[in-house]
C-alpha positions, 0 to 999 in steps of 0.5 A: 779708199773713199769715204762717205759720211752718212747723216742720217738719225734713224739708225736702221736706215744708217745702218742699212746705207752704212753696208751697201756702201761698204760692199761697194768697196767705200769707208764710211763714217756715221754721224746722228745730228748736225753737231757730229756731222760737222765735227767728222766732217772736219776729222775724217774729209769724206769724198762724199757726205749723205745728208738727212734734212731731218735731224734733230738738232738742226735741219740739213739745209743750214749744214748745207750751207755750212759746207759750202761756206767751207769746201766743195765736198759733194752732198748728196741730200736725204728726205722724207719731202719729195715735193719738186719745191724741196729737190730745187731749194736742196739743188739751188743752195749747193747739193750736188743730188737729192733722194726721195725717202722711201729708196733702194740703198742700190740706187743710192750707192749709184747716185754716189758713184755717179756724182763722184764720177762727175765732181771728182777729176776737177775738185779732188786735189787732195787723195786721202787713204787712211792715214795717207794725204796726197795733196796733188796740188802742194806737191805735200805729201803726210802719212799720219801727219808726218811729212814725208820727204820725196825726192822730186822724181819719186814724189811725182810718181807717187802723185801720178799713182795717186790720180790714177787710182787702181790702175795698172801701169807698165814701167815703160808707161810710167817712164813715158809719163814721169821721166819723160820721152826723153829719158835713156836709162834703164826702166829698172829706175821705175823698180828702184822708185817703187821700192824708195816710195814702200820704204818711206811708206812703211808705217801705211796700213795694207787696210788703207791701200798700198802700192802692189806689183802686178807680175808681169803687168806692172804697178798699181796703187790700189786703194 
């Protein structure tokens, strides 16, 4: 499941962004000031990070930029000042979009979704579901900070899951995709994998996402 971190000091406003964004199936992480937006930031690695320019303890153009001295996190900026000059300052030092004070919370969860449509195939290398890490391009994967170990066949139907979130996929397709056209077994190997990869994931929270067996379908990691 996704996370958007929401800085944002005025409570009700949080608060309000904080359900629409859980209706719309995302975790979210709340954060009053600059000081604890970087420190979730750096706990939590949200997909996304609602930023207030307001705040009270430093503006949000300087946390801004911070993150983009760190990551690609995408930033979606929050303010009261909806002068052109403002949306290009918050455009031009590295957000990805800007929302004018007063909004429509269902305009925002839709400005997240689009801007994680448009960033996330090409900067998301690392899947995180709870305590779950899939680093796609390391081929690591942790649960809870613990390593867990693969064998490469497993490892990389895990990782085709991962990039294909809540999607269903047959065995004969997964066959196609992980063994290769040029495979001759039985597709029950894909069944054998599948159980492998449970057992070595036993301790992940069903909260936190899963990999299910759609009867007569076929496997999906939803999250």
């Amino acid at each position: 499941m996704r996370t958007v971190l929401i800085v944002e000091d005025e409570l009700p406003i949080s608060q309000v962004l904080k359900v629409y964004l859980q209706k719309a199936n995302f975790q979210t992480v709340q954060a009053f000031n600059g000081t604890e937006a970087i420190q979730k930031l750096n706990e939590y690695h949200p997909s996304l990070v609602l930023l207030d320019v307001m705040l009270p303890d430093r503006d949000g153009w300087s946390i801004l930029k911070e993150i983009r001295a760190q990551m690609k996190t995408p930033v979606i900026m929050l303010t009261a000042l909806a002068d052109v000059q403002y949306r290009l300052n918050g455009l031009n030092e590295g957000a990805d979009d800007y929302i004018a004070k007063p909004f429509n919370a269902e305009e925002v969860v839709a400005r997240v979704q689009a801007v994680l449509r448009r960033t996330g195939k090409s900067d998301e290398k690392i899947k995180k579901y709870g305590g779950l890490i899939i680093d796609i391009k390391s081929h690591k994967i942790t649960l809870n900070s613990v390593v867990i170990e693969l064998t490469p066949r497993d490892l990389a139907l895990l990782i085709f899951l991962a990039e294909h979130p809540n999607q269903t996929f047959t065995r004969e397709q997964l066959i196609e995709h992980v063994w290769g056209w040029e495979y001759e077994g039985s597709d029950r190997a894909v069944d054998l994998a599948i159980k492998r990869i449970r057992k070595a994931l036993h301790s992940w929270s069903s909260e936190e996402g899963e990999i299910k067996t759609l009867r007569g379908l076929g496997y999906q990691l939803s999250v």
